[in-house]
MDTraj code that builds the backbone (N, CA, C; nanometers):
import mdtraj as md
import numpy as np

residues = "UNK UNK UNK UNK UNK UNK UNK UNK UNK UNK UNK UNK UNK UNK UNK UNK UNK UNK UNK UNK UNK UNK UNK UNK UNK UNK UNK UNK UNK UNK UNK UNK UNK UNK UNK UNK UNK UNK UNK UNK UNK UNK UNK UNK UNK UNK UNK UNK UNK UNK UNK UNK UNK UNK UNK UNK UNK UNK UNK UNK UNK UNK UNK UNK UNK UNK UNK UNK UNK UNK UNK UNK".split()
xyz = np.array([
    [0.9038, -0.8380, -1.0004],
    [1.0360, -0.8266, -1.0574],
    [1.0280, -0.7908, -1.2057],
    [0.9138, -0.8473, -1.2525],
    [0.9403, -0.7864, -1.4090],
    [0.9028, -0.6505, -1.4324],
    [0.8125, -0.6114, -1.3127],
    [0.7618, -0.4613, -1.3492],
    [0.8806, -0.4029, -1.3650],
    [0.9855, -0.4238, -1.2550],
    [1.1075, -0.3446, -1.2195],
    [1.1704, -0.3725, -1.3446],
    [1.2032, -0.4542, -1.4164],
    [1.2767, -0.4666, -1.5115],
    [1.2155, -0.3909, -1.6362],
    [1.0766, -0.3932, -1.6904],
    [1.0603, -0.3186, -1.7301],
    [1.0496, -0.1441, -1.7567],
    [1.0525, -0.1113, -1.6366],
    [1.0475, 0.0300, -1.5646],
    [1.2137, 0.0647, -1.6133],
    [1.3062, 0.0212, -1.5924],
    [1.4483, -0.0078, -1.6204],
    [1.4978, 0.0223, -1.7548],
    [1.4103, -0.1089, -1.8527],
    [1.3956, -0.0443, -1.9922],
    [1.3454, 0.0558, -2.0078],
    [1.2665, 0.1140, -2.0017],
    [1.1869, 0.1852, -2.0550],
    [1.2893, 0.3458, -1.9932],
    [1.3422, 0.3527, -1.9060],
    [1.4141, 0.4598, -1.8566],
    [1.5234, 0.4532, -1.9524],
    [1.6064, 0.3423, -1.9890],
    [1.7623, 0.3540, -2.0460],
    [1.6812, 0.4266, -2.1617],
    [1.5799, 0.3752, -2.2857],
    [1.4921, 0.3876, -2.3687],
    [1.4834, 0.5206, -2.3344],
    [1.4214, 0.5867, -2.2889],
    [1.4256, 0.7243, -2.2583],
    [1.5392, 0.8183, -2.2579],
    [1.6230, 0.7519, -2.1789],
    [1.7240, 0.8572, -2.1432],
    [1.8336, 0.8762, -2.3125],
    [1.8327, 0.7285, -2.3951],
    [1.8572, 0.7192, -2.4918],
    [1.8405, 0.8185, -2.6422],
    [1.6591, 0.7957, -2.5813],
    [1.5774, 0.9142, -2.7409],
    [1.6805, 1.0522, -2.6531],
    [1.6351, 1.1309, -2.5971],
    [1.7298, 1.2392, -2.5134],
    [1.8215, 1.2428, -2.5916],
    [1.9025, 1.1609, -2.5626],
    [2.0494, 1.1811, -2.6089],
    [2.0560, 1.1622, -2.7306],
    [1.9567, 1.1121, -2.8055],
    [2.0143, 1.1749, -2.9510],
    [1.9169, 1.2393, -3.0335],
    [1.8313, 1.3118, -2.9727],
    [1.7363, 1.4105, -2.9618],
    [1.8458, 1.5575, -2.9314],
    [1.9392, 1.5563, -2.8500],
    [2.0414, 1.6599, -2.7896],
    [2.1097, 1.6365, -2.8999],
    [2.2003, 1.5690, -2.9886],
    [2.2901, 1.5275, -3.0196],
    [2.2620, 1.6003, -3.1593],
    [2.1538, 1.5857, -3.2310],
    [2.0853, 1.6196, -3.3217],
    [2.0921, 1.7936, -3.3261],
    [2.0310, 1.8269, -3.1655],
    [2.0358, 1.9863, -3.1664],
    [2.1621, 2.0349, -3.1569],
    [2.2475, 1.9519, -3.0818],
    [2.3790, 2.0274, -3.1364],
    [2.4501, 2.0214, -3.2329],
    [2.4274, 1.9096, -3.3310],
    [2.4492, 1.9281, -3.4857],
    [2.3394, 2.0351, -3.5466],
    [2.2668, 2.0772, -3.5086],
    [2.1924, 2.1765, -3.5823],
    [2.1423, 2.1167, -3.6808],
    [2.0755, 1.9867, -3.6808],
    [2.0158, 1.9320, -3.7314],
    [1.8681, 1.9575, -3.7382],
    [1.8218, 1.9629, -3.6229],
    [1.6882, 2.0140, -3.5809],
    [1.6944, 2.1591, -3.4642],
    [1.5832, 2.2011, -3.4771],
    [1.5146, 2.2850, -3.4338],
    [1.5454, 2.2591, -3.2445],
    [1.6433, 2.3163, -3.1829],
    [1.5889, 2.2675, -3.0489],
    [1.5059, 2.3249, -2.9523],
    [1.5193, 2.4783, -3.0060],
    [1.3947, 2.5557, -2.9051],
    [1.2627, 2.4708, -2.9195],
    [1.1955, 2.4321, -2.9851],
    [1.0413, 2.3835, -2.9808],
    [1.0893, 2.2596, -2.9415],
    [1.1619, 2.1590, -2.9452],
    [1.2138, 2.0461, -2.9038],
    [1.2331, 2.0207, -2.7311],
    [1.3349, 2.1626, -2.6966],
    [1.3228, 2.1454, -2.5783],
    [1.2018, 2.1495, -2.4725],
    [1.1257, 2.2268, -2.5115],
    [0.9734, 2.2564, -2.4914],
    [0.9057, 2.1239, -2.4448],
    [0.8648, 2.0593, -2.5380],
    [0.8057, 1.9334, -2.5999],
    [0.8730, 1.8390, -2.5210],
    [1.0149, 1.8499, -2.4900],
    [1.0848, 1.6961, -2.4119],
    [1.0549, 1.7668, -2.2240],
    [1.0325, 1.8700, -2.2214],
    [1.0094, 1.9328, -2.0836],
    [0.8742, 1.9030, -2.0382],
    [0.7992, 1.9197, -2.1195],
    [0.6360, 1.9050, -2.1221],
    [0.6546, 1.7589, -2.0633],
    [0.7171, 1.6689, -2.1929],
    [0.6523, 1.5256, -2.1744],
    [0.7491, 1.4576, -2.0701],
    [0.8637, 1.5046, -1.9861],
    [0.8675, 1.4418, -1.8703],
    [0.8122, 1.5033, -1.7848],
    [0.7614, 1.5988, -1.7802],
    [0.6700, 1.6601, -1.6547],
    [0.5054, 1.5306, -1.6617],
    [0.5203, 1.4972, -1.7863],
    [0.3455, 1.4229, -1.8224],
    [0.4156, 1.2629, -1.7710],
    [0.5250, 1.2498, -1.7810],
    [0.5757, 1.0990, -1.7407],
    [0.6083, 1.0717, -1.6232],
    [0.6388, 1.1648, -1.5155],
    [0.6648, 1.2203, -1.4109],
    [0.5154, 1.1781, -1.3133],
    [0.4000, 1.2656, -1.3971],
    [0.2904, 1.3059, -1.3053],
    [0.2417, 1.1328, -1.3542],
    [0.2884, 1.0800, -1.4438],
    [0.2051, 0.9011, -1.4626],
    [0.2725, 0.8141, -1.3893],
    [0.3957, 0.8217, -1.3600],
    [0.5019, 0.7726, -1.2591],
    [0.4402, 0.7713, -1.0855],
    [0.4099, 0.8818, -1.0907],
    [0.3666, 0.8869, -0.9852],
    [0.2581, 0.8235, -0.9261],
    [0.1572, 0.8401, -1.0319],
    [-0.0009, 0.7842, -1.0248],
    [0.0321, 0.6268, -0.9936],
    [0.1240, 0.5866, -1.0796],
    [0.0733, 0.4491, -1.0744],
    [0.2197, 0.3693, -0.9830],
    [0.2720, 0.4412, -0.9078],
    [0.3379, 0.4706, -0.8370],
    [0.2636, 0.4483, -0.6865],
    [0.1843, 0.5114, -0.7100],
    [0.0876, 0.5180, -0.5493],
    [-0.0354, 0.4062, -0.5463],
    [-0.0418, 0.4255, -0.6975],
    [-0.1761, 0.2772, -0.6843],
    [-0.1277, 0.1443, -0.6419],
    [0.0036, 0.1531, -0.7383],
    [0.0627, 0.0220, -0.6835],
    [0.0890, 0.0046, -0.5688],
    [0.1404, 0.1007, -0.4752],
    [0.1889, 0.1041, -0.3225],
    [0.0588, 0.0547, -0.2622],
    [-0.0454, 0.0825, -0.2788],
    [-0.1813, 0.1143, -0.2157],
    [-0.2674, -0.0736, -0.2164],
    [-0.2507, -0.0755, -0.3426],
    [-0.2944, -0.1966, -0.4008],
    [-0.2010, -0.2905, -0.2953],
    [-0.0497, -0.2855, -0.3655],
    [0.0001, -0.3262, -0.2824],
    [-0.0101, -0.4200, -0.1749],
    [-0.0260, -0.2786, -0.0653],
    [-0.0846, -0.3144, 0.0591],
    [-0.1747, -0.4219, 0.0991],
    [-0.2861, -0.3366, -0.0112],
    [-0.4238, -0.4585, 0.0592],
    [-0.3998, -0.6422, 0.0104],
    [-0.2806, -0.6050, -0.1018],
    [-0.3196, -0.7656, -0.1378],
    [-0.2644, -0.8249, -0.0414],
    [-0.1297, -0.7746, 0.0354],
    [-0.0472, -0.8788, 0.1367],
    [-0.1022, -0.8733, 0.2285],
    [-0.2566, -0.7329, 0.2683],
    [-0.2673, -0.7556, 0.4349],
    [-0.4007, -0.8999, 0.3873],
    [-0.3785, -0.9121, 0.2382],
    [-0.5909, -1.0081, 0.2555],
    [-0.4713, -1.1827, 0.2286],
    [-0.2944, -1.1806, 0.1758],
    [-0.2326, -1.2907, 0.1664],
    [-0.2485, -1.3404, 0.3133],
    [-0.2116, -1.2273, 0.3812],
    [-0.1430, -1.2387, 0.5324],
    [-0.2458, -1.2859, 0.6053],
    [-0.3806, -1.2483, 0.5639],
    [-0.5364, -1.3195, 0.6647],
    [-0.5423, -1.4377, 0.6047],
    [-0.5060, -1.5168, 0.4557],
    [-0.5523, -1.6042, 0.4194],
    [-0.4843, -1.7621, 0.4578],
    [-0.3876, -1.6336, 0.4951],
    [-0.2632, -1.8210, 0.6211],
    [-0.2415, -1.8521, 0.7526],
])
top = md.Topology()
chain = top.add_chain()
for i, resn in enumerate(residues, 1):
    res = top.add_residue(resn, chain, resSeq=i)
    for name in ("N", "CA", "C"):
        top.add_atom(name, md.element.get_by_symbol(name[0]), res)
traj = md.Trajectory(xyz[None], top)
């Protein structure tokens, strides 16, 4: 349960920088061509770590409840 809660933060946290990362480019504050780039890149890189540990956990998972499930 806390993973989930953390996973939770860390998304609002995300979706947050975004939005005023956007907010910024449409004040023409910053630069957004190289910006958009850079925020495309790094959810494609958060995406492919999501996943990874995504499947380890599923995997892991598994074996710990099938070695709980032999131990009762």
């Amino acid at each position: 349960m806390a993973m989930k809660k953390a996973i939770i933060w860390f998304l609002i946290i995300l979706v947050l920088v975004f939005t005023i990362i956007a907010l910024l480019g449409i004040w023409e504050v910053i630069d957004l061509d190289r910006v958009v780039r850079k925020l495309l890149l790094s959810l494609v890189v958060i995406f492919a770590s999501g996943a990874v540990i995504l499947f380890i956990y599923s995997v892991m998972g598994k074996e710990i409840e099938a070695t709980n499930k032999d131990d009762h």
